[in-house]
C-alpha positions as CSV (number, residue, x, y, z in Angstrom):
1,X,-40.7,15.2,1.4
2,X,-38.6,13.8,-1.3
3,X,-38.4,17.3,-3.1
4,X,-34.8,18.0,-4.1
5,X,-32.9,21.1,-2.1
6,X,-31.5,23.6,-3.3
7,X,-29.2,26.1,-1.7
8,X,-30.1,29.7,-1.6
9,X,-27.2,30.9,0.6
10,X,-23.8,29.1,1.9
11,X,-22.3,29.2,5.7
12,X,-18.7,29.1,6.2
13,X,-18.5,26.1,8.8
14,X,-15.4,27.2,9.7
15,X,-16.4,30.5,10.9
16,X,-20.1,29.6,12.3
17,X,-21.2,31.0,15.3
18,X,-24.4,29.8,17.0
19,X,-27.0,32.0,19.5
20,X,-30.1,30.3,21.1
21,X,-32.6,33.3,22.0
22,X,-36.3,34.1,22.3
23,X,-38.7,36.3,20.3
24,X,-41.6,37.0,22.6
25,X,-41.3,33.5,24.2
26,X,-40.5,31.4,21.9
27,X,-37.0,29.7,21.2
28,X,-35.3,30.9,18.6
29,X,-31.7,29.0,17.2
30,X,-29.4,31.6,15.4
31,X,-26.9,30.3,12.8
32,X,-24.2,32.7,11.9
33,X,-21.0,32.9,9.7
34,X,-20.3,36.4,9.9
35,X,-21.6,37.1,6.4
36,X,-25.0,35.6,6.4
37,X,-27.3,34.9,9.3
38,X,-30.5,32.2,9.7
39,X,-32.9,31.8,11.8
40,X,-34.9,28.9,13.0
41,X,-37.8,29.1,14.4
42,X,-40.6,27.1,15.4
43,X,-43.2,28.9,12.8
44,X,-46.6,30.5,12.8
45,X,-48.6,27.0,12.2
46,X,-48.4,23.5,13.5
47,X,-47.4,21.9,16.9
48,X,-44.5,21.9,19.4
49,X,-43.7,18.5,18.7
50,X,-43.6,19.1,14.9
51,X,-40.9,22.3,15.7
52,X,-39.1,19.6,18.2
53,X,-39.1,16.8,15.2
54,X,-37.8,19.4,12.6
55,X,-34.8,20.8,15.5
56,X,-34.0,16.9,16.1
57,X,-34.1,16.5,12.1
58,X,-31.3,19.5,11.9
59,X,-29.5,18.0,14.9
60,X,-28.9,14.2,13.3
61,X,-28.0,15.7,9.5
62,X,-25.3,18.1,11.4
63,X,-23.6,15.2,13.4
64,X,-23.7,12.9,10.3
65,X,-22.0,15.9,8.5
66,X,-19.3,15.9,10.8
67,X,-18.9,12.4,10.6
68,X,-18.8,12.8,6.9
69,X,-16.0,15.5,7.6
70,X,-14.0,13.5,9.9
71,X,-13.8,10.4,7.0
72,X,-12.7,12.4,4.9
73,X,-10.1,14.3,7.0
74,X,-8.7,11.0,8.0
75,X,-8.6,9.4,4.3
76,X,-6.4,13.0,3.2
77,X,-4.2,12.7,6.3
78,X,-3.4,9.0,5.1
C-alpha cells in the first residue's frame, strides 16, 4: 500500500457537505462540495471489518488534516 496517490477530482472543504444513507442496507457515506459528489461504500468483496478499517483509515487522515489546518492557521495569524 505504498503506491503513490493521485488526485482525480478536488472538494472544496470549505463548502463540503456530508450525508450518511443506505443502498439496499448497507451504509453508505456521501461527500459533497456542491460541484462534485463521492461516495463510500463498503464494496462488492471483502469483510465488514475491512469496510470498518478503511472508514476508520478515512476518519484519522481527516482529523490529522484538520490539525494540519489549524497549524497552519495559527502560524499566519502570528
Amino acid at each position: 500500500m505504498d503506491d503513490e496517490l493521485f488526485p482525480i477530482v478536488t472538494l472544496d472543504l470549505r463548502a463540503i457537505r456530508t450525508v450518511i444513507t443506505e443502498d439496499e442496507g448497507d451504509p453508505i457515506l456521501l461527500v459533497d462540495d456542491g460541484d462534485v459528489q463521492i461516495e463510500f461504500g463498503s464494496g462488492l468483496c471483502g469483510t465488514w471489518e475491512q469496510a470498518i478499517l478503511g472508514a476508520e483509515r478515512i476518519a484519522t487522515a481527516a482529523e490529522q488534516f484538520a490539525d494540519a489546518l489549524r497549524r497552519q492557521h495559527v502560524t499566519l495569524a502570528a
